[in-house]
Phi, psi and omega in degrees: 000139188291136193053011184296338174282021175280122203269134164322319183295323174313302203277345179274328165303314174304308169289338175292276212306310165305316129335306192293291177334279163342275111018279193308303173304310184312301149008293210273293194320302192282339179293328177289329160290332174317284197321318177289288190323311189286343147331293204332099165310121161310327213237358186241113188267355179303289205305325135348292193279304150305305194289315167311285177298001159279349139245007151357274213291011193219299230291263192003277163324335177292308169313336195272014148314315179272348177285295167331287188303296188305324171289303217299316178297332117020256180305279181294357177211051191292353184284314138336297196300294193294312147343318198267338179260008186261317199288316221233017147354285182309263177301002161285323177287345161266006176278312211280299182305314205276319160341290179321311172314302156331299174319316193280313186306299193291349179258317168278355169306310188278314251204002168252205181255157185326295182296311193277348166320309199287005244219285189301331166301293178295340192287294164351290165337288207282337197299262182358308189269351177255343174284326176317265233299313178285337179271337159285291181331324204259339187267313171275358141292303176336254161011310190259005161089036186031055143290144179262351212270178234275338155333295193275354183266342191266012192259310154335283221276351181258350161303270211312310162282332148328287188308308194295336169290306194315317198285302158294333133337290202273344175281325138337310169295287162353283198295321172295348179269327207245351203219156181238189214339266207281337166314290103059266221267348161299327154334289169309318163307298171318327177297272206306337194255331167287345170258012185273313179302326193285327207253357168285288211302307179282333136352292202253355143296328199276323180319294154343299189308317193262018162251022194254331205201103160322295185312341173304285194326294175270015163284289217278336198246352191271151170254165322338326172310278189325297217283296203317288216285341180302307223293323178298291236270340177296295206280001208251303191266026171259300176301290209308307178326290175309346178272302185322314209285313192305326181294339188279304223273336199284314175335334195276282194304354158102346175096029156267021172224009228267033166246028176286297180290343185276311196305328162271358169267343170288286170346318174287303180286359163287328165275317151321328175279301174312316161320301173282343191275348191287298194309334163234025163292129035256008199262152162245004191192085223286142199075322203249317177233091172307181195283329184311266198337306216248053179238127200287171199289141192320307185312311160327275177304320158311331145313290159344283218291327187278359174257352167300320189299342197230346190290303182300317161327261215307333178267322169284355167303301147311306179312306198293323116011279167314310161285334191305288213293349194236030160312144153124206163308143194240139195275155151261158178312127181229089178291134168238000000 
């Protein structure tokens, strides 16, 4: 049987690692539309309107990243899976809603009357800011080993304004990279006050973080380990600097650099997910449940492994694709 020499410990490294890969894309891809959505002016619709056809041609596609994560924690790890919903049930179903919302909103914003479009924006709008808002949330119960007590809903709701900053951030960037002039250049505004939010927000989560789990706590602060691991966070607020700096310089150049700011912010956020995945690896339930606990039978999984093999290749293959073909200046939109 194909993958049948795979040892039960491999294959929970191999789906934690796919997982992880997941999580990760969705994070960046759905964050910048996430992010943009949340941008969205109420009073001005050109800009609305710009901003929206700079994700058209991807937000669907972003998503099936997050479809991806969630099966796999499913399949391959239901004793997790169940766990994470009996705890986060509640903001996962407000999560659910505002994706519908967003859904519903980008196909009626174009298809209603004229007047009732700014109606639908906003619902976009706001459907954007409660999944940021259940997902930062959602994360930070994680973290804490989906402890409820009163710490942790205050370590949660300061995740949940982390995240929604980081996503506007990273959404920001996105439209300086996808947008020309005055849109552009509110763009740039939106950059600077979103990385000030971003580097207080990754600050003050992580200083959190290291009163939750001894083993964190002496992993990031005891040596030898602690000098390797000082180099993320080190290399996080070096890049945000350097961000800092290209938003004031890059207007002088003309829009020859403007994929600069988005290229660091994909970075950052790959050393923060590096950060966390260091920190609670081998756990899936960061204190409680390692991946041994929670991995479904070797027989499964091997089944399994073989459409990871052929499923994932092919949706990044679509991604890269997708993006390739919508390179470039963002368009208006044209509905049939």
């Amino acid at each position: 049987m194909l993958f049948e020499s795979l040892s039960l410990e491999t294959l929970g490294n191999i789906y934690i690692g796919v997982f992880g890969l997941a999580v990760l894309l969705y994070a960046i891809l759905d964050g910048y539309d996430l992010g943009v959505g949340i941008l969205l002016p109420p009073r001005h619709e050109p800009f609305r309107d710009t901003m929206i056809s700079s994700i058209g041609p991807y937000w669907d596609a972003n998503e099936t990243w997050l479809v991806l994560a969630v099966g796999i924690l499913l399949f391959a790890f239901p004793d997790a899976h169940n766990r994470f919903l009996q705890t986060l049930y509640l903001p996962a179903t407000f999560m659910l809603l505002g994706l519908i919302m967003r859904g519903v909103s980008f196909d009626f914003r174009a298809k209603v009357a004229q007047v009732k479009k700014r109606k639908w924006d906003l619902s976009f709008k706001y459907g954007s800011l409660v999944v940021t808002l259940t997902q930062g949330y959602m994360l930070g119960i994680y973290v804490t080993g989906l402890r409820t007590d009163l710490w942790a809903q205050g370590f949660a709701l300061l995740s949940a304004v982390g995240v929604s900053a980081a996503y506007a951030f990273i959404g920001s960037c996105w439209l300086i990279l996808k947008t020309e002039g005055e849109l552009q250049e509110k763009a740039f505004k939106w950059a600077k006050r979103g990385l000030l939010a971003l580097a207080l927000g990754i600050s003050a989560v992580s200083l959190a973080n290291l009163t939750l789990h001894d083993d964190v706590r002496e992993m990031w602060l005891s040596a030898p380990t602690g000098y390797y691991l000082a180099a993320i966070p080190i290399a996080c607020f070096i890049l945000l600097s350097g961000c800092a700096v290209s938003l004031k310089k890059l207007p002088e150049y003309k829009g020859r650099a403007d994929w600069l700011p988005f290229a660091i912010a994909l970075v950052v956020f790959s050393l923060c997910f590096a950060a966390f995945a260091i920190s609670y690896y081998p756990y899936v339930v960061p204190g409680e449940m390692t991946i041994q606990d929670a991995i479904s039978s070797a027989d499964s999984l091997r089944f399994l492994l073989v459409g990871i093999v052929i499923v994932v290749p092919c949706i990044l293959a679509y991604t890269l694709l997708v993006y390739r073909i919508f390179a470039g200046k963002a368009e208006a939109l044209t509905y049939y």
